[in-house]
C-alpha positions as CSV (number, residue, x, y, z in Angstrom):
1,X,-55.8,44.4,-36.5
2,X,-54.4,42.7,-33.4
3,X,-50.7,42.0,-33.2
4,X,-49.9,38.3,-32.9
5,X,-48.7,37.2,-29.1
6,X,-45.2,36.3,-28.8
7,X,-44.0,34.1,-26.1
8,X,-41.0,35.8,-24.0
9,X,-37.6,35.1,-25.0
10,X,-35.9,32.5,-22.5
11,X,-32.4,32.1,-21.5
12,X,-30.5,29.3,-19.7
13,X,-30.0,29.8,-15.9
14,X,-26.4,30.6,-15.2
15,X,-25.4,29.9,-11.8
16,X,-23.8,32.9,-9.6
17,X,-20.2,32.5,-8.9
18,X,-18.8,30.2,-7.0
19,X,-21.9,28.4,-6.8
20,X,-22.7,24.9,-8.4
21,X,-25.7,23.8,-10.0
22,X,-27.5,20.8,-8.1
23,X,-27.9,18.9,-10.8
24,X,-24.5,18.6,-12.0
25,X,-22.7,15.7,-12.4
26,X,-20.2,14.8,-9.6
27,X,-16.5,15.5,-10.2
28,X,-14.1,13.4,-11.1
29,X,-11.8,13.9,-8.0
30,X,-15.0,13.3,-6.0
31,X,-15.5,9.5,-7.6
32,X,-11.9,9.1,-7.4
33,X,-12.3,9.9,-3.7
34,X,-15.3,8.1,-2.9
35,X,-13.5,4.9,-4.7
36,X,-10.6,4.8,-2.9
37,X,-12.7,5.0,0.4
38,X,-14.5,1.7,-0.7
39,X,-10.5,0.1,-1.7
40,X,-9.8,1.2,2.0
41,X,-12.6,-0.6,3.3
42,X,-12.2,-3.4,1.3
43,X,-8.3,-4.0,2.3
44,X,-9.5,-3.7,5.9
45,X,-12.5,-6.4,5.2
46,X,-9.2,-8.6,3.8
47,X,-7.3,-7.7,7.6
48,X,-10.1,-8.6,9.5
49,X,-11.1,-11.6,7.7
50,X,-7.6,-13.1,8.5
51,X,-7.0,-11.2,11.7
52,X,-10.2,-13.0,13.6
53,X,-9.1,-16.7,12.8
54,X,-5.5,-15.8,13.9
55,X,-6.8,-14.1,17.4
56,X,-8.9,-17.0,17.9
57,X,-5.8,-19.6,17.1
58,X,-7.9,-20.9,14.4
59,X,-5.9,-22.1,11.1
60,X,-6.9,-19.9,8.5
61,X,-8.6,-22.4,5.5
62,X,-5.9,-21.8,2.8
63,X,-2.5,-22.0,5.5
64,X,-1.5,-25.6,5.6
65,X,-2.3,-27.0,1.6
66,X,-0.5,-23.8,0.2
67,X,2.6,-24.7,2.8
68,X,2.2,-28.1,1.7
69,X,2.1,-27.4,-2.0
70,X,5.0,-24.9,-2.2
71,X,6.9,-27.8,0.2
72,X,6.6,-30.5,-2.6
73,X,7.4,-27.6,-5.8
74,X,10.6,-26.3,-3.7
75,X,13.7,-26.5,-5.8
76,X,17.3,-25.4,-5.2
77,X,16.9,-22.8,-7.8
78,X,13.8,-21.3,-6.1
79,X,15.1,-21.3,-2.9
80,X,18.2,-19.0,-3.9
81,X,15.6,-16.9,-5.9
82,X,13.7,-17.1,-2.8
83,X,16.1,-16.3,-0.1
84,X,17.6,-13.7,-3.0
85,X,14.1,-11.9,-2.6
86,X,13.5,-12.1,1.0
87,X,17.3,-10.8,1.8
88,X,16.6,-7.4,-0.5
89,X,13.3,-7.0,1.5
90,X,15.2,-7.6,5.0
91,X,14.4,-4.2,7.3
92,X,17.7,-4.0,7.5
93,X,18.0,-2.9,3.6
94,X,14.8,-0.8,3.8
95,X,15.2,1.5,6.8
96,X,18.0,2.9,5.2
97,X,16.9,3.2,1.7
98,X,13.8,5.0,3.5
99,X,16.2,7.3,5.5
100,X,18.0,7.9,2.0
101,X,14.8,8.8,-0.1
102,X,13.5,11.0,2.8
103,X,16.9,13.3,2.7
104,X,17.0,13.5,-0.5
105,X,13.4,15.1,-0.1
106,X,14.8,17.2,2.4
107,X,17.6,18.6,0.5
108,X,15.8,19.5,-2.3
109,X,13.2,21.4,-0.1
110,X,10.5,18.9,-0.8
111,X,9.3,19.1,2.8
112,X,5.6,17.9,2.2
113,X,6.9,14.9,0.4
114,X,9.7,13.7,2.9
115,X,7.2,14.0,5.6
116,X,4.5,12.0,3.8
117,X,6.8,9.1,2.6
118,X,8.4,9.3,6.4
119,X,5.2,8.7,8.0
120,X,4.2,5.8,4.7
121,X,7.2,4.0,5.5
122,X,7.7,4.7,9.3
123,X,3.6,4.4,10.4
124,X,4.0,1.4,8.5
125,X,6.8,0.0,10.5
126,X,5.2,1.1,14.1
127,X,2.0,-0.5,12.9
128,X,3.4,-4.0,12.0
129,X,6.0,-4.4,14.8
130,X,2.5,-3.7,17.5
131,X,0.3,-6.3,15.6
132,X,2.9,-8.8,15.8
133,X,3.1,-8.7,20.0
134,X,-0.7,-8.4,19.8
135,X,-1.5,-11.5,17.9
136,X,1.7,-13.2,19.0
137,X,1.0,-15.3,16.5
138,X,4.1,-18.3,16.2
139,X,5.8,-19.4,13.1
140,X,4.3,-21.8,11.0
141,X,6.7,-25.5,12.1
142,X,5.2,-27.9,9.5
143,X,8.1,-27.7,7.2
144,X,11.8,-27.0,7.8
145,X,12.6,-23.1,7.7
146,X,14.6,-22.4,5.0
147,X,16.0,-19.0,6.4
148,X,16.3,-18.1,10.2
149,X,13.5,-16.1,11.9
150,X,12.9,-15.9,15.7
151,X,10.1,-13.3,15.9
152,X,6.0,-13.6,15.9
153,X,4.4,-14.3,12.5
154,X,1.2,-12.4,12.3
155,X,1.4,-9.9,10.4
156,X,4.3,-10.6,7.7
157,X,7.0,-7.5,8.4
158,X,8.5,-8.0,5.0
159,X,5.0,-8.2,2.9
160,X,3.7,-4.6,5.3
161,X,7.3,-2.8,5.1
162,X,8.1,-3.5,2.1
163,X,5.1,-3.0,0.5
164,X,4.9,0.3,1.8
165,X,8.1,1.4,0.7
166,X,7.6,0.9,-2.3
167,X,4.1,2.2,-2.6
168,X,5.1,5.2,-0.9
169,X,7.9,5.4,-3.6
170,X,5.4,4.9,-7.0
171,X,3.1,7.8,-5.3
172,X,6.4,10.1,-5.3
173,X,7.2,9.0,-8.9
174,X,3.9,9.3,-10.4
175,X,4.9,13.0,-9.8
176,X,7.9,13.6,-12.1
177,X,7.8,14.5,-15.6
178,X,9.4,11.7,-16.9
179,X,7.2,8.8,-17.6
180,X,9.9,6.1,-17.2
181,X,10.2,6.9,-13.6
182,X,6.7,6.4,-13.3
183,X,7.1,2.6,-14.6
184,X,10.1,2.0,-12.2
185,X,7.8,2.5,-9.4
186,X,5.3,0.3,-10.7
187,X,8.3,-2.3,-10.9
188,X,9.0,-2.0,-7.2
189,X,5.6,-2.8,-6.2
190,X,6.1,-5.8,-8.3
191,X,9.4,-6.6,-6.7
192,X,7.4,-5.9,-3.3
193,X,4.6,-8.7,-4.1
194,X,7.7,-11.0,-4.9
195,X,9.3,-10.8,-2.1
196,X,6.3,-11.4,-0.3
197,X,5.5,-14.3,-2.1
198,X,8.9,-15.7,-1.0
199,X,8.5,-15.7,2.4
200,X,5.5,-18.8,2.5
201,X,8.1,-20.8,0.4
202,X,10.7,-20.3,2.6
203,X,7.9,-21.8,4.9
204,X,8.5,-18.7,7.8
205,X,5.4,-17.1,7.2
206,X,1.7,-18.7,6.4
207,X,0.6,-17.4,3.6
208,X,-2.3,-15.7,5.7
209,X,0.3,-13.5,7.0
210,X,1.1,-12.6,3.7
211,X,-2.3,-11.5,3.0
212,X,-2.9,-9.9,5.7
213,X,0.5,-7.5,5.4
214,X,-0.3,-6.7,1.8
215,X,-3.6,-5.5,3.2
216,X,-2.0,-3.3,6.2
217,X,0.2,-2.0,4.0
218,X,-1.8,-1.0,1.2
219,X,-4.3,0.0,3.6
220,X,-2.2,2.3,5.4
221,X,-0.3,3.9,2.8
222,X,-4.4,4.7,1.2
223,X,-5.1,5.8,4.4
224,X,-2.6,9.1,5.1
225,X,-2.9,9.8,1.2
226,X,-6.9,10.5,2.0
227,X,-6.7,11.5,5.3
228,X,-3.0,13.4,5.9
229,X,-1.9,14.5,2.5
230,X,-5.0,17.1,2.0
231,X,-3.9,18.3,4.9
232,X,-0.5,18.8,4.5
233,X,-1.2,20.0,0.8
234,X,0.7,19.1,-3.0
235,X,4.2,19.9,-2.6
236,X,4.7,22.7,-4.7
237,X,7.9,20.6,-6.6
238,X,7.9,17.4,-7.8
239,X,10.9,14.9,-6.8
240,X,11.6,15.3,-10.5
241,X,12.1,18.8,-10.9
242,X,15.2,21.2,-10.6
């Protein structure tokens, strides 16, 4: 009597080593990666949206109702918080704090992460004191100033410094074990947006300038961490450690 035909066992492919299967879903890092390319070109969409109207001395749409607005809402008490803000977030009070963060890097043999938050803050710096003598761009003069500037508008210094700095600073907190730290960096961007914010009131900056410095300096810092920071490789400490 004939034996019955059965069909051949089958197995699930295994892929080799080292070797990934075509179908598979991409990896997380890779979405991360591939999103903060699109933020990047989005904060540079934001620079050159601004950026064209100020090279063509054209008034940027929002410039003169916000100056007018924050003109007729000024009080005494917002002006001290104002002037408060904008004196913490002078260069003057940044370049060292930056020289002080980077040697502490140094001195606990964090080498990677002294010469990454160097180049945030410092690439930052270069790239905002060039703009402004390329745009030349003059103080806005439809109010009083309420603090003493004398250099070129376009872009802010204080809203691409400090921005930076303290960017650059959250990135080296997110890295130590302690979750608190972690929230004060979070707090220093805040305190960066505010003192940004301060500088329109004080009616020494258009608020385009504003903008367009929170753009540069998000922008930039985004930029070394996906194009330097690979390079250079994860410090092998965190800030944090001992």
């Amino acid at each position: 009597m004939p034996q019955p035909w059965n069909a051949p066992a089958t197995h699930p492919v295994v892929p080799a080593a080292g070797t990934t299967s075509s179908t598979a879903p991409p990896r997380r890092s890779d979405r991360t990666r591939a999103l903060q390319w699109s933020l990047l070109v989005a904060l540079a969409l934001v620079f050159q949206f601004v950026a064209n109207d100020v090279a063509e001395r054209e008034p940027v749409p929002f410039d003169a109702s916000l100056l007018t607005w924050l003109h007729l809402h000024a009080t005494a008490q917002l002006t001290a918080l104002a002037r408060g803000l904008s004196a913490v977030g002078e260069p003057t009070v940044i370049a060292p704090l930056t020289l002080l963060v980077t040697l502490l890097l140094l001195a606990r043999r964090h080498w990677r992460g002294a010469a990454t938050f160097a180049i945030d803050v410092g690439g930052a710096a270069v790239l905002d004191l060039v703009l402004k003598h390329v745009f030349a761009r003059p103080r806005p003069t439809l109010f009083p100033h309420l603090v003493p500037e004398t250099t070129f508008s376009f872009p802010s210094g204080h809203a691409v410094g400090d921005l930076a700095f303290y960017l650059a600073l959250a990135l080296l907190l997110r890295d130590t074990p302690s979750r608190r730290w972690s929230w004060l960096g979070l707090v220093g961007v805040v305190l960066a947006l505010l003192i940004g914010a301060s500088r329109p009131y004080l009616q020494v900056h258009y608020p385009s300038d504003i903008v367009a410095g929170w753009a540069l300096g998000a922008g930039w810092i985004l930029l070394v961490q996906l194009v330097l920071v690979p390079r250079l490789g994860r410090s092998k400490r965190s800030p944090g450690s001992t």
